[in-house]
Phi, psi and omega in degrees: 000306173299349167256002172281334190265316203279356156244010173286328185284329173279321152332300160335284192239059114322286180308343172282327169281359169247016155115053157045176170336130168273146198226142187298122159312122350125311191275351177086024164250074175253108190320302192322323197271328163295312171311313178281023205254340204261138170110345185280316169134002197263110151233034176250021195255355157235142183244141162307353180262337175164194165276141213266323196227148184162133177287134170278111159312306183216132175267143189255337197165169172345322202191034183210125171224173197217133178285181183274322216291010194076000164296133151280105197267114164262118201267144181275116188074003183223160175189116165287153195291154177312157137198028176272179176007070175086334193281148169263008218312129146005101167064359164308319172302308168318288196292306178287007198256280137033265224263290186312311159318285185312282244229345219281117163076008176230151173309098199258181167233167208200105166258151185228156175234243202264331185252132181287279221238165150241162263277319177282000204038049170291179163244153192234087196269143167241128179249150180229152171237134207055254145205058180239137191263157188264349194282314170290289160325335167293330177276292167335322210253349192082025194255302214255181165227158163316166172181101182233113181252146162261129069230329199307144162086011177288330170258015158276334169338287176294353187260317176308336191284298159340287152344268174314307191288005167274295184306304215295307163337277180323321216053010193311147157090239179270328156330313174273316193240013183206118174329304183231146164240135186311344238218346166301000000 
């Protein structure tokens, strides 16, 4: 018995000496996941930029959320007032507070446009839960302001642009309530 076991540990870690345990990739070409993915009728649950779909784990702030699978999401056109690393902005609390409400512990979908990521290597998003997309709610609710780096959000620019100048009419939101909004 004892040499059944002392060569199963050594087979172990025989596989440790070639570069340790194999672990799903990190980049989305995790075979495993493609395979049990196939034949459901689903081929939308990997993008070349990442996954399409996934429960939020953590909200960061207005307009950054974090997946269980550990991708970080920056939502596309829109931008809330601050309140990560020491900052307070007008209605940041607010907008994460929000942001938490939607998506926090639910399953979102995750559309993408021409660039995956930004600078910080976020994935670069427009998310929906069901079917209120949050990036368009966020504008709509008075939490956001436009923030359009090109190319991502070009064709979307004028209905989203719309979207603010509708809140703003209105006062709605961060509108209404905060003397300057940091995100103008």
């Amino acid at each position: 018995m004892s040499l059944l076991l002392a060569s199963v540990a050594l087979s172990s870690v025989g596989c440790l000496g070639f570069g340790g345990p194999l672990l799903p990739e990190t980049d989305g070409g995790d075979d495993e996941a493609s395979e049990s993915d196939s034949g459901t009728g689903s081929e939308t649950t990997e993008h070349p930029c990442g996954p399409t779909s996934g429960v939020v784990e953590r909200v960061i702030d207005g307009d950054t959320m974090v997946l269980e699978s550990g991708d970080r999401v920056r939502y596309i056109l829109v931008n809330t007032p601050e309140i990560t690393d020491g900052k307070n902005e007008c209605w940041g609390s607010q907008a994460s507070d929000y942001n938490s409400m939607q998506v926090l512990g639910r399953t979102v979908t995750i559309e993408y446009d021409q660039e995956c990521r930004d600078q910080y290597g976020r994935l670069l998003g427009y998310v929906s839960v069901e079917d209120l997309e949050i990036n368009r709610a966020l504008l709509e609710n008075g939490f956001a302001c436009i923030l359009h780096i090109s190319p991502n959000g070009d064709s979307r620019l004028a209905e989203y642009q719309a979207l603010e100048n509708e809140a703003k009419t209105a006062e709605i939101g961060m509108w209404g309530a905060c003397a300057t909004v940091s995100c103008d």
